[in-house]
Backbone as JSON, one array per atom type, in Angstrom:
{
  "sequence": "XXXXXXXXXXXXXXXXXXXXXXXXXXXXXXXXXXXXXXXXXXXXXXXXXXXXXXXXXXXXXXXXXXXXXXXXXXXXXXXXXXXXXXXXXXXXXXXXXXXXXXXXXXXXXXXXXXXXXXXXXXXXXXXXXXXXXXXXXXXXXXXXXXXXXXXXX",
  "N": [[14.97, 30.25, -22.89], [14.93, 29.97, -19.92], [15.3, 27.01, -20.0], [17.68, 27.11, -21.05], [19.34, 28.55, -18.92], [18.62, 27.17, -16.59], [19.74, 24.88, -17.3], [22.98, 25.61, -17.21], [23.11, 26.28, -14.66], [22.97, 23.57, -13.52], [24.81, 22.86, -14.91], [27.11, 23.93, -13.7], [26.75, 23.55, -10.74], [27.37, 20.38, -10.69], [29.94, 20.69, -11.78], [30.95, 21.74, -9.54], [30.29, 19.69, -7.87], [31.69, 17.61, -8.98], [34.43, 18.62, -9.35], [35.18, 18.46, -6.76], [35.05, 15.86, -6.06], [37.22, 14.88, -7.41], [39.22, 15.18, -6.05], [39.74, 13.45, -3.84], [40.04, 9.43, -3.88], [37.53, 8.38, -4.58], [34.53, 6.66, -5.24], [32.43, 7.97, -7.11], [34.84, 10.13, -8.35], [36.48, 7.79, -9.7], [33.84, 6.85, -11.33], [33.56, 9.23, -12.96], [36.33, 9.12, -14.33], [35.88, 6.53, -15.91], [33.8, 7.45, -17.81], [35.46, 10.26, -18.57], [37.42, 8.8, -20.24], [36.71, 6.85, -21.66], [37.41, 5.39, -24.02], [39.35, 3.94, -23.42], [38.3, 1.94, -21.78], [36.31, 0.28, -23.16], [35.75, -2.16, -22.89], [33.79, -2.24, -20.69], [30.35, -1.25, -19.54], [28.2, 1.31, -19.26], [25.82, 1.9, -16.51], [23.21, 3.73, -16.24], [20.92, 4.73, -13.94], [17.37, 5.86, -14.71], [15.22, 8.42, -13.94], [16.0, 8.14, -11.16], [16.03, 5.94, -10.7], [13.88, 3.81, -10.0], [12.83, 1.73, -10.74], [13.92, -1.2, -10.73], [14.9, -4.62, -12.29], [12.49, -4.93, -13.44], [10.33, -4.56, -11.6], [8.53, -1.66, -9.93], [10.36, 0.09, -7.43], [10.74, 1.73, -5.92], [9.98, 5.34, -5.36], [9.4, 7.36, -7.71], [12.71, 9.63, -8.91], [13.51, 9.92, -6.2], [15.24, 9.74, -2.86], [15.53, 7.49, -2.04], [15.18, 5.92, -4.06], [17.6, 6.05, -5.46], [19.62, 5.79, -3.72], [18.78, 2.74, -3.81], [20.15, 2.62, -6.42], [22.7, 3.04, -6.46], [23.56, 0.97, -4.88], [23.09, -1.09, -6.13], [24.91, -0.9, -7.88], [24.93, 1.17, -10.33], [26.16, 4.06, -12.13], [25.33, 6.41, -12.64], [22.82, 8.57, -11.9], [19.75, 9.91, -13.46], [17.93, 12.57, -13.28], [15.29, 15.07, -12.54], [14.48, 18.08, -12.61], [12.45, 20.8, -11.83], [10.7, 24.08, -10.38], [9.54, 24.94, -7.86], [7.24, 27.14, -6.72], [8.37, 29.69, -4.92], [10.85, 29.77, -6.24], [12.63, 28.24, -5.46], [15.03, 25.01, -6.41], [13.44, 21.75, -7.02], [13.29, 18.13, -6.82], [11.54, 16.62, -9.64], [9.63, 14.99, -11.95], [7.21, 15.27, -13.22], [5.42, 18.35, -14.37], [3.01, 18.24, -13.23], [1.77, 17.46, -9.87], [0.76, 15.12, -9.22], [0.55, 12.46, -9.91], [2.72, 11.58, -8.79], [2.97, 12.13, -6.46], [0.83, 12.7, -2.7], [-0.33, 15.07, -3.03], [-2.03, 17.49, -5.03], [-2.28, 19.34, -8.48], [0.22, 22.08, -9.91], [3.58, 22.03, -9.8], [5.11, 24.57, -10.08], [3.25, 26.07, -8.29], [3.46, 25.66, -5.89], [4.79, 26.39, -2.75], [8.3, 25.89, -1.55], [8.32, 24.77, 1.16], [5.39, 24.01, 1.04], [5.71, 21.78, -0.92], [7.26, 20.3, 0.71], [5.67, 18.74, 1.86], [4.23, 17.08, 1.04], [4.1, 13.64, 0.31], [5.77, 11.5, -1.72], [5.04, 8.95, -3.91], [4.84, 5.47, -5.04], [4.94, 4.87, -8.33], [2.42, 2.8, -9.82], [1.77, 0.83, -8.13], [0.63, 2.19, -6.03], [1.25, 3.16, -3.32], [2.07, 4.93, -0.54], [4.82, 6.73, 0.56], [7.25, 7.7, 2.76], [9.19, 9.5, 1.99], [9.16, 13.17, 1.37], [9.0, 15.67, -1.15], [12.15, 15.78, -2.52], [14.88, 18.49, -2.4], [17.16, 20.34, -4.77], [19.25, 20.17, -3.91], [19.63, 18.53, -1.4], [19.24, 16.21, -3.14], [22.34, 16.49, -4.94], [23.84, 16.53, -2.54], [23.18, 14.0, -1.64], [23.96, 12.67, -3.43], [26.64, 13.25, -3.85], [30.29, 12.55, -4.4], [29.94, 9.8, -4.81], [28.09, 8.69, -6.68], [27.56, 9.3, -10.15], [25.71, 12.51, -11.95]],
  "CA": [[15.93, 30.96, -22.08], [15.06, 29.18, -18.57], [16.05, 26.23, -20.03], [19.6, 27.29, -20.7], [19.29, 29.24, -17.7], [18.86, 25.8, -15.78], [20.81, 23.86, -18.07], [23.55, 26.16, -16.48], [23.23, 26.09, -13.54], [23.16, 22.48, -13.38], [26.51, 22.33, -15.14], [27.68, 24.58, -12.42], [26.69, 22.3, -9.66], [27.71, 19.45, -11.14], [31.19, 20.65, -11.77], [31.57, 22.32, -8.33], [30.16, 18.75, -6.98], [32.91, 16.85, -9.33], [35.8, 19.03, -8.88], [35.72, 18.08, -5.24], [35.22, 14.57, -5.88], [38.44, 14.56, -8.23], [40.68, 15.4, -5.26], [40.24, 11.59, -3.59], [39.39, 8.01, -4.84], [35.82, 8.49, -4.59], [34.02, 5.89, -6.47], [32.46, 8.83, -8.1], [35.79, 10.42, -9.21], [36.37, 6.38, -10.48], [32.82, 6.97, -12.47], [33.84, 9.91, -14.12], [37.65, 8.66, -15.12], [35.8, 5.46, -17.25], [33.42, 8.38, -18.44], [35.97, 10.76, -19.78], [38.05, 7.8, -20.68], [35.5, 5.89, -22.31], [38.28, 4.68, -25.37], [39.99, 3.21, -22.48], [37.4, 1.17, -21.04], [35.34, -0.24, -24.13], [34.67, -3.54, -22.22], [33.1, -1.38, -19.49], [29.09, -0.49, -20.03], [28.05, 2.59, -17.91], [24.69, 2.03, -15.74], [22.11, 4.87, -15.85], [19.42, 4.93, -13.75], [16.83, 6.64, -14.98], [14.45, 9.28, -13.02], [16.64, 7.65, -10.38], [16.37, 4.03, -10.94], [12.85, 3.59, -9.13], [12.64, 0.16, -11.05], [14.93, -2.64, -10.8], [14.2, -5.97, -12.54], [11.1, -4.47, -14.06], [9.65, -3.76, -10.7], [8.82, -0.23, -9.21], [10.86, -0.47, -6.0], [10.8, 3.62, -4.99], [9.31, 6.2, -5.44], [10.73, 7.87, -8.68], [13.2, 10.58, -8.41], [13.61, 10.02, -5.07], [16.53, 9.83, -2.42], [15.56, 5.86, -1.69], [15.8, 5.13, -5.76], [19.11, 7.3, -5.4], [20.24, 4.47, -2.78], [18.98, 1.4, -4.36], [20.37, 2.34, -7.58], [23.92, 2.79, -5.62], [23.24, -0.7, -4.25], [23.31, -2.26, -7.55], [26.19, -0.84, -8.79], [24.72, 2.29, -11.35], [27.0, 4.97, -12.23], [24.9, 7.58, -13.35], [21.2, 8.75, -11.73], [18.82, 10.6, -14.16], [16.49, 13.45, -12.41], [14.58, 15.8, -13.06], [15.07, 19.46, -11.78], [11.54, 21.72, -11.4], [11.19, 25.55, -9.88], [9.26, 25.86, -7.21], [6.69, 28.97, -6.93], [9.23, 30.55, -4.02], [11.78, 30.12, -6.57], [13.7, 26.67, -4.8], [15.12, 23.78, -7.21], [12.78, 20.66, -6.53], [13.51, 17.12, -7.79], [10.31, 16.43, -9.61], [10.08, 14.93, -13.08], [6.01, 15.65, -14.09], [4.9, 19.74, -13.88], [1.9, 18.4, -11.82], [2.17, 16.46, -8.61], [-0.77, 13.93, -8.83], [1.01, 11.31, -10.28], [3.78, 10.74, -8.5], [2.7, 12.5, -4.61], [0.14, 12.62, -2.29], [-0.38, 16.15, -3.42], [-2.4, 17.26, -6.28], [-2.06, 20.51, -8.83], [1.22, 22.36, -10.62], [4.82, 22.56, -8.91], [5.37, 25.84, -9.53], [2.32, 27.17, -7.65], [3.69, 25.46, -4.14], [6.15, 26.75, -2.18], [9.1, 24.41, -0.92], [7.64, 24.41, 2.82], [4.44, 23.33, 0.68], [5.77, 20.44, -1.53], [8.02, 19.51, 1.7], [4.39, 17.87, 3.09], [3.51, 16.5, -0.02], [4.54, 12.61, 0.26], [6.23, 10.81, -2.97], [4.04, 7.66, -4.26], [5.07, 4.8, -5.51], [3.77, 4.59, -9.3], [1.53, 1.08, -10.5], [1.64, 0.21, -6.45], [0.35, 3.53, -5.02], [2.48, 2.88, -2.22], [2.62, 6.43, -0.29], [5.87, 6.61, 1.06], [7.74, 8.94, 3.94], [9.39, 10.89, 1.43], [8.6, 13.98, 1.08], [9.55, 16.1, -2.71], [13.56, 16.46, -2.48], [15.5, 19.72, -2.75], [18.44, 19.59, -5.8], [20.22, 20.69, -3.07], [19.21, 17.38, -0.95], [19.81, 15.58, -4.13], [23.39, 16.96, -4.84], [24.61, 15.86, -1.08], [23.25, 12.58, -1.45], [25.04, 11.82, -4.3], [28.09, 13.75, -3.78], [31.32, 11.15, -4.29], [29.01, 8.45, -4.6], [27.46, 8.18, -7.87], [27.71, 10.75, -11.29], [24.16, 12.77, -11.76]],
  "C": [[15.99, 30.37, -20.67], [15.43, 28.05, -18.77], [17.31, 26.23, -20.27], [20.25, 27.86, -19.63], [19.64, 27.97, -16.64], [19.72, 24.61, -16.35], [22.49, 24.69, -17.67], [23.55, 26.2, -15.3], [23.33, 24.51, -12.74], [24.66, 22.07, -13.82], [27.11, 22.74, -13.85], [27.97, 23.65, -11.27], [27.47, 21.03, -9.75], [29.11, 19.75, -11.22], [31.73, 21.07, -10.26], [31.65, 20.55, -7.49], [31.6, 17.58, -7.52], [34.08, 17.05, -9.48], [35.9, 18.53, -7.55], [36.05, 17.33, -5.4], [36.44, 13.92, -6.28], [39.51, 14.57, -7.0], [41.24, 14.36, -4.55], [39.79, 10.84, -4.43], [38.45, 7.82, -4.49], [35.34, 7.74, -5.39], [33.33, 7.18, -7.22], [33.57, 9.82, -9.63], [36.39, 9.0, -9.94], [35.17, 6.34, -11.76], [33.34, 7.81, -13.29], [35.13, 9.88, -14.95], [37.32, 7.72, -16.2], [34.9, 6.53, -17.59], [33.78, 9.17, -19.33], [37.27, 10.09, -20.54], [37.14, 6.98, -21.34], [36.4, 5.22, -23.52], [39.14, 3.62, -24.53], [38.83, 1.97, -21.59], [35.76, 0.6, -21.53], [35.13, -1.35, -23.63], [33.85, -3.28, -21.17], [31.33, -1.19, -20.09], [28.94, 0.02, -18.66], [26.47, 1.74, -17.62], [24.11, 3.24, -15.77], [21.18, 4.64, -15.5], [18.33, 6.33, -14.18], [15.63, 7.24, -13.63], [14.78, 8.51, -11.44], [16.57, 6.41, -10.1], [15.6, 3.73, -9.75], [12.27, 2.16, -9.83], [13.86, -0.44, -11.36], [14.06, -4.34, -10.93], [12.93, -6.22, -12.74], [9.81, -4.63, -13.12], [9.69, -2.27, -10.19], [9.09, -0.73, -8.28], [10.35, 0.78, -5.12], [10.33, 4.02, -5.88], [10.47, 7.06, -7.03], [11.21, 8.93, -8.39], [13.61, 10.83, -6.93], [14.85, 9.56, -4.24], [16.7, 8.42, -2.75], [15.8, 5.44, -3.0], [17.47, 5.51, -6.02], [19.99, 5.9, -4.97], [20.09, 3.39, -3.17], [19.71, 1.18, -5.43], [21.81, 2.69, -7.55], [24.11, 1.46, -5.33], [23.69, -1.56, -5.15], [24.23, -1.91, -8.22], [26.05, 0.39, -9.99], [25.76, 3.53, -10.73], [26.25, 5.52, -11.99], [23.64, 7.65, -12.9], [20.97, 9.98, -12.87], [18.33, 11.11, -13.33], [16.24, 14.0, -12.83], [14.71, 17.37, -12.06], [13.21, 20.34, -12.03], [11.85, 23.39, -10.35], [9.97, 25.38, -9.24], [8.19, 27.61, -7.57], [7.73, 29.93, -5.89], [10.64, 30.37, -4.88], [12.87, 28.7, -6.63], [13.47, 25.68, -5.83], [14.78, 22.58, -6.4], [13.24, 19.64, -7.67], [12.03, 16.16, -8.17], [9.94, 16.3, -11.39], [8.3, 15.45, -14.14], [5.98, 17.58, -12.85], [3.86, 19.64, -12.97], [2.47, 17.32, -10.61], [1.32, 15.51, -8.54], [-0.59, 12.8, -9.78], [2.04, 10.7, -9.24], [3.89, 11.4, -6.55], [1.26, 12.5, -4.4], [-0.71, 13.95, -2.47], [-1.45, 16.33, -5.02], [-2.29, 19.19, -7.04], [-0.32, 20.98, -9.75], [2.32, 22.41, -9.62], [5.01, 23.53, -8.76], [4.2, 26.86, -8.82], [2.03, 26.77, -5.96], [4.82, 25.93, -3.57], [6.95, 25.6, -2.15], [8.34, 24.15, 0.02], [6.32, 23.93, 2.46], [4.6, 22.26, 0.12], [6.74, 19.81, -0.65], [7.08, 18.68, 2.28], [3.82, 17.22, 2.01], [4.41, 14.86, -0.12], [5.0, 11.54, -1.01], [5.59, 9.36, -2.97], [4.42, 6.82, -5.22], [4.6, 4.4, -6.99], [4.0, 3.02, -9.67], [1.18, 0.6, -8.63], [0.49, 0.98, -5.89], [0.81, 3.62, -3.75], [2.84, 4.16, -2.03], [3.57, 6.27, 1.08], [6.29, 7.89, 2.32], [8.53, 9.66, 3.42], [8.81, 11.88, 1.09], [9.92, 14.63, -1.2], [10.85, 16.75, -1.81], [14.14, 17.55, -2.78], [16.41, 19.4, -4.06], [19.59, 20.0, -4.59], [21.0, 19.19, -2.14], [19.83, 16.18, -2.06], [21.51, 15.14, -4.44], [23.9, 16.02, -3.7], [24.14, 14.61, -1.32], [24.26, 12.02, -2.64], [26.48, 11.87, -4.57], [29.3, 11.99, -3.41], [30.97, 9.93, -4.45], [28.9, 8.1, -5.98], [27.68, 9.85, -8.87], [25.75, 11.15, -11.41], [24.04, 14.19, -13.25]]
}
């Protein structure tokens, strides 16, 4: 039930964020025209980064899930970011693809037993590098705006 619960509410978003985008020539509203055109644009292959396309050219570059993989994987031309959506113990949608944090932050323990204002100080880590970065764990909110018009999500 929370997963259709959040599997809703993500459509939601997602359509509120791509009805806007439809109203100019947003390379996003461009992504989603060869998307729901896809019979029209069979020499086309879509780009998906996955958990936001934190490897390029079978290096980790960023931090996964994170704004900076968001941006490189813009850079290179990907349609489509992959993320991951988490809850928060205060309730707030975090972008955060393992239930614990001690893989992929400076943080260690479950997501839902930190607040936001607690996994806002928790620093995102580069995985195979350990490379601890100046992100902190993203909002979907944070998420959303970065990719708005930009890229499909």
């Amino acid at each position: 039930m929370r997963t259709l619960w959040l599997s809703l509410l993500l459509s939601a978003a997602f359509a509120a964020v791509s009805s806007q985008s439809l109203a100019g020539e947003t390379r996003a509203a461009q992504i989603l025209d060869r998307f729901e055109h896809a019979n029209q644009w069979r020499d086309h292959v879509m780009i998906a980064a996955h958990r936001a396309g934190s490897m390029q050219a079978g290096k980790t570059l960023y931090a996964e899930n994170s704004l900076a993989a968001v941006e490189g994987s813009i850079a290179i031309g990907a349609e489509i970011v992959e993320v991951d959506v988490r809850r928060a113990k205060d309730g707030a949608f975090v972008i955060m693809h393992d239930s614990w944090l001690d893989r992929t932050t400076t943080c260690k323990g479950e997501v839902v037993k930190y607040t936001l204002a607690e996994l806002q100080k928790c620093r995102l880590v580069i995985e195979g590098t350990g490379a601890v970065t100046n992100e902190t764990v993203s909002t979907l909110r944070e998420m959303l705006l970065t990719t708005r018009d930009r890229i499909l999500i």
